[in-house]
Every structure is written in C-alpha cells, then in structure tokens.
N, C-alpha and C positions, 0 to 999 in steps of 0.2 A: 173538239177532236177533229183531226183531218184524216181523211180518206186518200193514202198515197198509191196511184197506179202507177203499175210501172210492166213495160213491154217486158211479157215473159219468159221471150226466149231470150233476149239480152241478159235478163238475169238468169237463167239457167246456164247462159255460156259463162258468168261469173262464179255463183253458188253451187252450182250441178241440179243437176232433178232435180225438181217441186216434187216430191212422193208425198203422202198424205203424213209417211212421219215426220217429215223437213216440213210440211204445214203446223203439226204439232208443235215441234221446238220452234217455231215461227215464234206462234201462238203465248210460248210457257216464256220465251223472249219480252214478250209485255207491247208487242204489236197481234193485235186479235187481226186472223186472214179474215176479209170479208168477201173475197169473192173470185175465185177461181177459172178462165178463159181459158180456152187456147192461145189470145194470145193477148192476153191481160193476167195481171196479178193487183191484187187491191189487198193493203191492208191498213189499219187503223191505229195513226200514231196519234200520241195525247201532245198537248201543248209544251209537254216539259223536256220533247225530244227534237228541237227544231234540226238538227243534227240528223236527224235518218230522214229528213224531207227529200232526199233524192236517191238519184241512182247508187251514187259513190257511194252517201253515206250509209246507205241502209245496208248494202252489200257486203261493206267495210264491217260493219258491226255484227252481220249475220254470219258473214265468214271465221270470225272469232268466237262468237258463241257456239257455234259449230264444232270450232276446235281446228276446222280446217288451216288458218290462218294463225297462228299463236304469237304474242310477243309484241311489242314496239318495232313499228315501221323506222326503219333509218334511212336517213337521207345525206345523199353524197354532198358537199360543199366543199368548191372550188374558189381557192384563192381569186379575189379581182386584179385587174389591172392597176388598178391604183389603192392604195390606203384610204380608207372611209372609213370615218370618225360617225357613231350615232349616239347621241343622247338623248334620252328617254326622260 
C-alpha cells in the first residue's frame, strides 16, 4: 500500500472542503484518510489503484464519486495539417 500526500489546499481548490464528511466518502471511496494537516492530506491507495497516485488522478476520481463531476470528459480534436496515416 502507498501512502499518497498531497497539498491540501490545492486539493481543496479542486474538490472543495475537506469536511469530515468528504473525509468519510474519502474513506467509503476505498482510499482510507490517514492523516489530516493544515496543509497536508494523506491517504492510502492499495497497489490496484496506480491511477489515483497523484494530483490529477485522485481528484479526477473523487470529483466523480462525489457526484460533483459526472459523465466522460470530452476532448476537442483538431484536424492536422497534413494526413497521418497510424497503424497499430
């Protein structure tokens, strides 16, 4: 298991409030809070989640579990300049 910190108000300007009940749904999320700062946030990701190892991901996924965030991200693409051919 890894112990992921992460600056707390950073993530509060992503997530909103840390309140003790957004530590709950943390927690019921399947990342246990292990430790709570002013201006540290620690929680405890298992090996099967290399995907919430940072800022982005964790934030990403806690904003959805939240409900704040809902749905598949879309992303704009822009014809190139030239035709590109990719085979796989």
């Amino acid at each position: 298991m890894t112990i992921l910190t992460l600056n707390k108000k950073e993530l509060e300007k992503i997530i909103g409030k840390i309140t003790p009940e957004v530590e709950h749904k943390i927690s019921m999320f399947g990342t246990p809070v292990e430790s709570v700062t002013e201006e540290e946030f620690s929680v405890d990701i298992t090996a099967n989640h290399p995907d919430l190892l940072s800022m982005s991901g964790f934030s990403r996924a806690i904003l959805r579990f939240l409900g704040k965030k809902t749905g598949i991200r879309e992303y704009n693409v822009e014809k190139g300049e030239k035709n590109y051919k990719v085979t796989i």
